[in-house]
ROSE-4610 file (N, C-alpha, C; in Angstrom, 1 decimal, always signed):
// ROSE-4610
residu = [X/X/X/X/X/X/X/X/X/X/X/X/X/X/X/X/X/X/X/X/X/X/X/X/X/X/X/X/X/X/X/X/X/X/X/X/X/X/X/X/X/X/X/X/X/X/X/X/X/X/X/X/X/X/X/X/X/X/X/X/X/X/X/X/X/X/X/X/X/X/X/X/X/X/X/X/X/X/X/X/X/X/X/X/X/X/X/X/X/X/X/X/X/X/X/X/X/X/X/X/X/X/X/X/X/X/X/X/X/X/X/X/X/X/X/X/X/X/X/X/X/X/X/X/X/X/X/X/X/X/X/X/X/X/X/X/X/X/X/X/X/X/X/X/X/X/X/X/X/X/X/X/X/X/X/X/X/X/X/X/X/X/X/X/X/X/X/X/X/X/X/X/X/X/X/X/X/X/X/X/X/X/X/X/X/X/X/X/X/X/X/X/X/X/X/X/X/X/X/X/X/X/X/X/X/X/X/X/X/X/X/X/X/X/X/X/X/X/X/X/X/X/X/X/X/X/X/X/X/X/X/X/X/X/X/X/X/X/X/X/X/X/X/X/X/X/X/X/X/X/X/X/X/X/X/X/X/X/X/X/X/X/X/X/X/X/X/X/X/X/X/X/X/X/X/X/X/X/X/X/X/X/X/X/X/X/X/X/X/X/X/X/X/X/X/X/X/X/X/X/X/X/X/X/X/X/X/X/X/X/X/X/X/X/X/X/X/X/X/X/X/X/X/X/X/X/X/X/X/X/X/X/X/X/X/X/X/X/X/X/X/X/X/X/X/X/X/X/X/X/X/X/X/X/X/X/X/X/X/X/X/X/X/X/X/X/X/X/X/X/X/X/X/X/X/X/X/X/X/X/X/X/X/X/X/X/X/X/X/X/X/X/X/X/X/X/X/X/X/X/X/X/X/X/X/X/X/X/X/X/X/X/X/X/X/X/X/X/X/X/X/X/X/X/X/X/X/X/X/X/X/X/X/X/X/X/X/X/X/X/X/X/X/X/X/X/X/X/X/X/X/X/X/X/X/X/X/X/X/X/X/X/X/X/X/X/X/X/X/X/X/X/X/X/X/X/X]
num = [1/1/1/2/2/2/3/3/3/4/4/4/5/5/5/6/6/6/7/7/7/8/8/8/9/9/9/10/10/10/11/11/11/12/12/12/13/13/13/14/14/14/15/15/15/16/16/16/17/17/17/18/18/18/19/19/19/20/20/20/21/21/21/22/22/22/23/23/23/24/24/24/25/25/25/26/26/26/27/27/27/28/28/28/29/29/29/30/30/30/31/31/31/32/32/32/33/33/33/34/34/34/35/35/35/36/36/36/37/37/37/38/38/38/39/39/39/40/40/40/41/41/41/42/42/42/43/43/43/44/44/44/45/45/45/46/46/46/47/47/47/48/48/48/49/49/49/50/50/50/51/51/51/52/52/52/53/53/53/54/54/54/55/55/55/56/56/56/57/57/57/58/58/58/59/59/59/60/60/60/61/61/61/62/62/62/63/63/63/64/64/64/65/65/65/66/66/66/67/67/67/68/68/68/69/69/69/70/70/70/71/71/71/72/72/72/73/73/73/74/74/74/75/75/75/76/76/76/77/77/77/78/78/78/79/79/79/80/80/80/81/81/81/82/82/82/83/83/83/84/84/84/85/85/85/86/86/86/87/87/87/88/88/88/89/89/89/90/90/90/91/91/91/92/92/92/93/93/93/94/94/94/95/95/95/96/96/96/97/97/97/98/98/98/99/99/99/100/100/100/101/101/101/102/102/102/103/103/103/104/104/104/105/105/105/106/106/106/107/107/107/108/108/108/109/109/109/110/110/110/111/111/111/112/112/112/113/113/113/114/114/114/115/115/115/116/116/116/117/117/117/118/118/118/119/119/119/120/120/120/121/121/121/122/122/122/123/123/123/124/124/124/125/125/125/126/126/126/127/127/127/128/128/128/129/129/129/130/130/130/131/131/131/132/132/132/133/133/133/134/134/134/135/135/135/136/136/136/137/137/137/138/138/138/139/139/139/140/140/140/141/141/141/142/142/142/143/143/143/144/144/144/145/145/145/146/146/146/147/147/147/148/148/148/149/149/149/150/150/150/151/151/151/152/152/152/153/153/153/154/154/154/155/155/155/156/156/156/157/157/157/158/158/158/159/159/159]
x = [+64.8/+66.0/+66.7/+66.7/+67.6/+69.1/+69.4/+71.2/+71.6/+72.5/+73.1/+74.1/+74.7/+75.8/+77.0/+77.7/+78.7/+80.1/+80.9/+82.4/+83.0/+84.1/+84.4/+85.8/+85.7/+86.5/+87.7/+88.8/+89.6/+89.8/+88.7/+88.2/+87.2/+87.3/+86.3/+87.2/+88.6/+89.2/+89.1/+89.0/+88.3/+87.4/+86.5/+85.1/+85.3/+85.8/+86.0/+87.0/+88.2/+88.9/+87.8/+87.2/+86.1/+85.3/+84.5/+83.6/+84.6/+85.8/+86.7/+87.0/+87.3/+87.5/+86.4/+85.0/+83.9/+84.2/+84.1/+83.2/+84.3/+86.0/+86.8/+86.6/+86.4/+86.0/+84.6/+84.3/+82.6/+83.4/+84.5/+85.1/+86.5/+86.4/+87.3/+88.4/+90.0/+91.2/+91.5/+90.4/+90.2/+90.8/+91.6/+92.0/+92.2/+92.5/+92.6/+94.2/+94.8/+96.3/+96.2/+96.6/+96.2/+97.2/+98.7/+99.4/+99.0/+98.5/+97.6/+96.7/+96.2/+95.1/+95.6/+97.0/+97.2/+96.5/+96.0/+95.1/+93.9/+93.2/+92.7/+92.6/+94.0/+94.6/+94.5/+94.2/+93.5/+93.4/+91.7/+91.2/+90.5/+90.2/+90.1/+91.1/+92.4/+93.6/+94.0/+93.7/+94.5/+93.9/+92.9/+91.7/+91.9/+92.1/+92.0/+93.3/+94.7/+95.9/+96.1/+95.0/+95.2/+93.9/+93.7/+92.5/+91.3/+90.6/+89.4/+88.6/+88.1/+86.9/+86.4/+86.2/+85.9/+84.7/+83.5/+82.2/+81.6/+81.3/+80.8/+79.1/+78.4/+76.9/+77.1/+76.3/+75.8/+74.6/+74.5/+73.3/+73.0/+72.2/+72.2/+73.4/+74.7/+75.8/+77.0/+76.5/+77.7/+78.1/+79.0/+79.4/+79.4/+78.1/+78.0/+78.5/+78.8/+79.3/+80.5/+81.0/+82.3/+81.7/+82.3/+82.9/+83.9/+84.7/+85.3/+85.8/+86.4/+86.3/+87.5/+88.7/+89.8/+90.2/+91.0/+91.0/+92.4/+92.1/+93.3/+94.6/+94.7/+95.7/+95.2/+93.6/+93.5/+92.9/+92.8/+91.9/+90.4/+89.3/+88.2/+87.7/+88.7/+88.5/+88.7/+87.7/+88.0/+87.8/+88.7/+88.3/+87.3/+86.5/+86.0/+86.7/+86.9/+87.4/+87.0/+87.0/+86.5/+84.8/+84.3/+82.4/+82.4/+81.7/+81.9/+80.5/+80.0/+78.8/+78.7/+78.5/+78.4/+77.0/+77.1/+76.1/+75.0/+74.6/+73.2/+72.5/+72.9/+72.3/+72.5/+73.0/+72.5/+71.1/+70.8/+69.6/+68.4/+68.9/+68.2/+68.9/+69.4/+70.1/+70.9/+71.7/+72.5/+73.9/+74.3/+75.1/+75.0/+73.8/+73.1/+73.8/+73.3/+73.2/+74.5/+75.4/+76.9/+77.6/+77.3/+77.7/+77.3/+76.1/+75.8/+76.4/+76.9/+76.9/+78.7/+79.1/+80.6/+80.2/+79.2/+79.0/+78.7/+78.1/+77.1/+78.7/+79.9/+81.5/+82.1/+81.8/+82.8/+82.3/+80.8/+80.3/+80.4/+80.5/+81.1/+82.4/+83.3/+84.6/+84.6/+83.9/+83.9/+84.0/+84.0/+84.6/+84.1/+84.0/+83.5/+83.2/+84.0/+83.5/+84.6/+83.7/+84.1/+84.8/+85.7/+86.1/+86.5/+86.2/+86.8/+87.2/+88.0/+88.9/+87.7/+87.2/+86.8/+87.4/+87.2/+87.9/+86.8/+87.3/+86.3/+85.4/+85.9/+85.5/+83.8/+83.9/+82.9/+81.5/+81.2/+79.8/+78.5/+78.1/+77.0/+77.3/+78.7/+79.2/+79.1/+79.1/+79.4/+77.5/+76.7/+75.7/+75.3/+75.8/+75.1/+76.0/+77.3/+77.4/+77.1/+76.7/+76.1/+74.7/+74.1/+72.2/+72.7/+73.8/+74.2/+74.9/+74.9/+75.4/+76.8/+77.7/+78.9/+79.3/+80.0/+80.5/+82.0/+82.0/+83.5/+83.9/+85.2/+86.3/+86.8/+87.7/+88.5/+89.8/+90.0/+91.6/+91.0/+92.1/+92.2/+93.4/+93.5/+94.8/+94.8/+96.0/+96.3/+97.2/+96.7/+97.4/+98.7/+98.7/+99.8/+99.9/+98.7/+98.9/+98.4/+98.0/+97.8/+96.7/+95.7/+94.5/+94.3/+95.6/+96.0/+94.8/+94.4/+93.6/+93.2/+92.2/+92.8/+91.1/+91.4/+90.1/+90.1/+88.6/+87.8/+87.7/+88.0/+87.8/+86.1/+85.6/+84.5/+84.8/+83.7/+83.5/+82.6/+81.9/+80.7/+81.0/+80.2/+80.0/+78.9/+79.7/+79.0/+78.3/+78.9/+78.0/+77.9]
y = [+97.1/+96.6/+95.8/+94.6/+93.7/+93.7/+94.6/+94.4/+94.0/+92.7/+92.0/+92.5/+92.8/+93.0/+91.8/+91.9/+90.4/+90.8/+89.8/+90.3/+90.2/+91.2/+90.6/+90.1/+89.2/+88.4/+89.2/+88.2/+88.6/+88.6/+88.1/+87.9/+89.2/+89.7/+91.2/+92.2/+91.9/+92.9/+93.8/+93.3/+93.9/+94.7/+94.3/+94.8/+96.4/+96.4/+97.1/+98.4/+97.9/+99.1/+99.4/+98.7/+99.3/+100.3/+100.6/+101.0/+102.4/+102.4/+103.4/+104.3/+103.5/+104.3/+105.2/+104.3/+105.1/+106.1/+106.2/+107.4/+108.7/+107.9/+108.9/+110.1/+109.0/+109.8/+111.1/+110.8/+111.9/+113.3/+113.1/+114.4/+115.1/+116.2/+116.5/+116.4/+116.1/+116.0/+114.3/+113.9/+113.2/+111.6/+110.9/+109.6/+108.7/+107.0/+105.9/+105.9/+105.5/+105.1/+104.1/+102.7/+101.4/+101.2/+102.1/+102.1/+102.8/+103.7/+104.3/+103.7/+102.6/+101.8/+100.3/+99.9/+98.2/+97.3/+98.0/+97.0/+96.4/+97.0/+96.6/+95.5/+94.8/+94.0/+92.6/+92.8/+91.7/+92.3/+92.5/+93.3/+92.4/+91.5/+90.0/+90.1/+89.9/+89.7/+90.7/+92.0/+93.0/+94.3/+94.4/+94.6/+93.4/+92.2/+91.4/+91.7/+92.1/+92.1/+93.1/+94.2/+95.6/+95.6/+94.1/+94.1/+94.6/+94.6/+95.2/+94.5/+94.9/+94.1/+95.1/+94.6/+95.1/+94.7/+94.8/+94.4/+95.1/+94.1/+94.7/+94.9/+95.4/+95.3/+94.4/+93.8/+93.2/+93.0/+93.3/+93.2/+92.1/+91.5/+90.3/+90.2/+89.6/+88.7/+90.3/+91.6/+92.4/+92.7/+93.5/+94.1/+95.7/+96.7/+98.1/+98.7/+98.3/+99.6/+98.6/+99.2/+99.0/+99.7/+99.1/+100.2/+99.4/+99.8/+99.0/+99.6/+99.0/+99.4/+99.1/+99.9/+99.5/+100.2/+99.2/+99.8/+101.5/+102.4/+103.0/+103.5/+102.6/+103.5/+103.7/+104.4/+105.3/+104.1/+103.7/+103.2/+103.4/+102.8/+103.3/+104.1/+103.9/+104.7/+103.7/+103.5/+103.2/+103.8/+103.5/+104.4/+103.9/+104.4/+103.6/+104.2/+103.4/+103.6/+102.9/+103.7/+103.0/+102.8/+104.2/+103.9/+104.5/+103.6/+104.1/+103.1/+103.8/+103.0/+103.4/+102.5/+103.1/+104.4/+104.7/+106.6/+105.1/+104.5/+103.1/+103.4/+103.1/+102.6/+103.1/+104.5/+105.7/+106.0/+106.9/+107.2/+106.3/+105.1/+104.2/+103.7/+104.3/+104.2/+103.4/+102.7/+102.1/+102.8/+103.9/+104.3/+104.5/+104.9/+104.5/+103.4/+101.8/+100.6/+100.4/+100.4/+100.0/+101.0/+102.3/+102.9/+102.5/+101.6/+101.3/+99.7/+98.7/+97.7/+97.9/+99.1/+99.5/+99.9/+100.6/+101.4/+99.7/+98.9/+97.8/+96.9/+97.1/+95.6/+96.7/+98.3/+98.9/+98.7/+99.3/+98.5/+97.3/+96.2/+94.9/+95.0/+95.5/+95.9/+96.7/+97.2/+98.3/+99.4/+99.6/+101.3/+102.5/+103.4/+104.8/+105.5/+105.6/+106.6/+106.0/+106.5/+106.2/+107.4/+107.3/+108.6/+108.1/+109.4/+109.3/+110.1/+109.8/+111.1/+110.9/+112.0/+112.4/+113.1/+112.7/+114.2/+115.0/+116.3/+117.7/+117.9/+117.0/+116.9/+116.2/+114.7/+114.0/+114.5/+116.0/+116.5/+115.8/+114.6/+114.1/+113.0/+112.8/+111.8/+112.5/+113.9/+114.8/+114.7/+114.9/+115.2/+113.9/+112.7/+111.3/+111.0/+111.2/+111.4/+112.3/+113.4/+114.3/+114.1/+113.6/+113.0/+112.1/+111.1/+110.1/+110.4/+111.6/+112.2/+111.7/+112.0/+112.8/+113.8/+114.6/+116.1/+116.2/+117.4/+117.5/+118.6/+117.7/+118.2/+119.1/+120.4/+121.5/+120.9/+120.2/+119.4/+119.0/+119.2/+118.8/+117.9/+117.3/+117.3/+116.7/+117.1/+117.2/+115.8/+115.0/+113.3/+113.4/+114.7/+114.4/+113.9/+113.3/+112.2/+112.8/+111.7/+111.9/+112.8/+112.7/+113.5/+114.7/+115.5/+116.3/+116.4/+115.3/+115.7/+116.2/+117.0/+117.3/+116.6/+116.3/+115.8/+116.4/+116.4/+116.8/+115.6/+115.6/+114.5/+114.8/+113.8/+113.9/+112.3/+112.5/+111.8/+112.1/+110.4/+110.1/+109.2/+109.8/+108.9/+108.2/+106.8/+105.0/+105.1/+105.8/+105.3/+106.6]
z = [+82.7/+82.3/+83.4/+83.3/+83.9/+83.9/+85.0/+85.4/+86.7/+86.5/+87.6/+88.1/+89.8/+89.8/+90.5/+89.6/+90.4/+90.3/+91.3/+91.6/+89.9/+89.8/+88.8/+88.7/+87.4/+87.1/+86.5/+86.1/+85.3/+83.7/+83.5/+82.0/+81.7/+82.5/+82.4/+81.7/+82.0/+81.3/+80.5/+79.4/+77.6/+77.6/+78.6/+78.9/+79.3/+80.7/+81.3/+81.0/+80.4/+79.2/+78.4/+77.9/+76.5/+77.3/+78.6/+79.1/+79.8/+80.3/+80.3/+79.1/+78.1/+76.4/+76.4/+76.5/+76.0/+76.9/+78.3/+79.1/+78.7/+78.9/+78.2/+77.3/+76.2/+74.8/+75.3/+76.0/+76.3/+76.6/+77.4/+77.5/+77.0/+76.3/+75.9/+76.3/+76.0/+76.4/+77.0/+77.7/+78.2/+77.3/+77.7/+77.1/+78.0/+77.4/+78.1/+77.8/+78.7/+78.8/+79.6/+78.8/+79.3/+80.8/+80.5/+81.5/+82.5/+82.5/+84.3/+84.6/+83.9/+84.8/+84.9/+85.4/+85.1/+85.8/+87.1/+87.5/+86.8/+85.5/+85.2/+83.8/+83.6/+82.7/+83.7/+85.0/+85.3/+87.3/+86.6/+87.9/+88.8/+89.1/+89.9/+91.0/+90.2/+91.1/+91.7/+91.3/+91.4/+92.5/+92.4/+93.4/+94.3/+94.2/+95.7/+96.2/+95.5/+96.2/+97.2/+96.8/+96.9/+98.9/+98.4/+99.6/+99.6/+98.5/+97.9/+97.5/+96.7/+95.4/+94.3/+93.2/+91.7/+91.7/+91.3/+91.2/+89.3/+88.5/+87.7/+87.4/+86.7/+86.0/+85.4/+84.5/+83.7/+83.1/+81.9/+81.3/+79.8/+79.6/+78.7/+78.4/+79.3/+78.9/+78.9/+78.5/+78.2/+79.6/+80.2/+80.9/+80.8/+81.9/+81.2/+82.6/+83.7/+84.6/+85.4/+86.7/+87.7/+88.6/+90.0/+90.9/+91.6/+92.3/+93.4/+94.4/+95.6/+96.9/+97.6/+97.8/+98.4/+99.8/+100.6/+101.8/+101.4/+102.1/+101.8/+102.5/+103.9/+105.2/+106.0/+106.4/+106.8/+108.3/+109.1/+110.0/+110.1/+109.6/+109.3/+107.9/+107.2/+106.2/+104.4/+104.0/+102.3/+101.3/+99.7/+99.3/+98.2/+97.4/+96.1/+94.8/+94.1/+92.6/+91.9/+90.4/+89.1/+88.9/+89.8/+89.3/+87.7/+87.1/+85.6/+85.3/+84.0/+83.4/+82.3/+81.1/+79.6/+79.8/+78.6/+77.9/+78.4/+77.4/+77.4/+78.7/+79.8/+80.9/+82.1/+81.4/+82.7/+82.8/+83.9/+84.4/+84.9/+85.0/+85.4/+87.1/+87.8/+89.1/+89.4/+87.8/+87.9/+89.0/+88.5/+89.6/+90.7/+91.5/+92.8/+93.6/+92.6/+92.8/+93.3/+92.1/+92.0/+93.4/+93.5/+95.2/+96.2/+96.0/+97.4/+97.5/+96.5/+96.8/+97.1/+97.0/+98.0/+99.0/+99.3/+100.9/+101.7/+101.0/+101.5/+102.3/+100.7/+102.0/+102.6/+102.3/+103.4/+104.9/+104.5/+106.2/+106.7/+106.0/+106.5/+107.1/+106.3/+107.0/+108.3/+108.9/+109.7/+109.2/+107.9/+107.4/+108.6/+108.4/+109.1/+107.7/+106.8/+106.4/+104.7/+103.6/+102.5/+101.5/+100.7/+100.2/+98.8/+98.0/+96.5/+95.9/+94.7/+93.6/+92.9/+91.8/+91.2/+90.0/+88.5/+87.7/+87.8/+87.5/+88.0/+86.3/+85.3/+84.1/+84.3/+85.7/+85.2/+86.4/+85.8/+86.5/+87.0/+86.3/+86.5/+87.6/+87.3/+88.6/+89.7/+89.8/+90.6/+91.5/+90.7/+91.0/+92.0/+91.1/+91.8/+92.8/+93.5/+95.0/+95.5/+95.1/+96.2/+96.6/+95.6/+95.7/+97.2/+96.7/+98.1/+99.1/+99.2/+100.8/+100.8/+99.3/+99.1/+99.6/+100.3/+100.6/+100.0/+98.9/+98.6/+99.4/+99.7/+100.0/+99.8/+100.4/+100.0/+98.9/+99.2/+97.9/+96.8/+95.9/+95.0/+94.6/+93.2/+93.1/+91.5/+91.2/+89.9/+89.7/+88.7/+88.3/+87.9/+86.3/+85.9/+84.9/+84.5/+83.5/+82.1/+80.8/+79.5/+79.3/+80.6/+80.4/+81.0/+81.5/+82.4/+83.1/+84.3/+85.0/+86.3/+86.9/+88.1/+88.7/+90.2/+90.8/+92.1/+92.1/+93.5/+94.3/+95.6/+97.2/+97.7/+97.5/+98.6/+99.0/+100.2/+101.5/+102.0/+102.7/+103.2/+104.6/+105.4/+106.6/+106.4/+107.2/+107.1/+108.4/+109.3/+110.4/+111.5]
């Protein structure tokens, strides 16, 4: 299966809520609230304001996964957000791919070391950073939001 990964645009929008709804719906309680994610009503601009980048998959013309990569404060430190990939075109190392093509501009950046939230709901995400020399974190933290969710911190060293 032929999947391309390229920055994405702001016409990805549609796409990218659609690919959120779905993974959503896979877990109980779990919902899309278009208002906790506004960056992605136009994620092009919004990820670059933020000093990042959005990168999507693609597969004949659709759009099936994300990740992206923002700096967060810390000196040496970024974080990644939004790895997601439709039910379709898991197990094929699409998630792999899309983590390493953020480990690939954090090291451009100089990062040291990369970190992420997690919900404690999405297990298999769980498994595919720790395959990648993820380590979680003792914190947690609780969003607050429609999906009352709470997430786990891991973190990888770049260099």
């Amino acid at each position: 299966m032929q999947i391309d990964i390229r920055p994405a645009e702001n016409s990805d929008s549609a796409a990218l809520l659609h690919i959120l709804q779905v993974v959503f719906a896979e877990y109980p309680g779990c919902v899309l609230d278009i208002e906790e994610v506004p960056e992605l009503l136009q994620p092009a601009t919004a990820f670059a304001e933020m000093g990042g980048a959005l990168w999507v998959a693609q597969h004949q013309g659709q759009v099936v996964g994300c990740v992206g990569l923002v700096p967060d404060g810390i000196p040496g430190r970024m974080e990644l957000k939004k790895l997601y990939t439709l039910p379709a075109v898991r197990g094929r190392g699409l998630g792999r791919r899309l983590i390493e093509q953020a480990e690939f501009a954090a090291r451009q950046q100089q990062a040291d070391s990369l970190h992420l939230w997690t919900d404690t709901r999405f297990t298999t995400a769980h498994r595919v950073y720790e395959r990648l020399g993820y380590v979680r974190l003792p914190e947690i933290r609780e969003l607050h939001d429609r999906s009352n969710s709470v997430e786990y911190h891991y973190e990888k060293r770049l260099r």
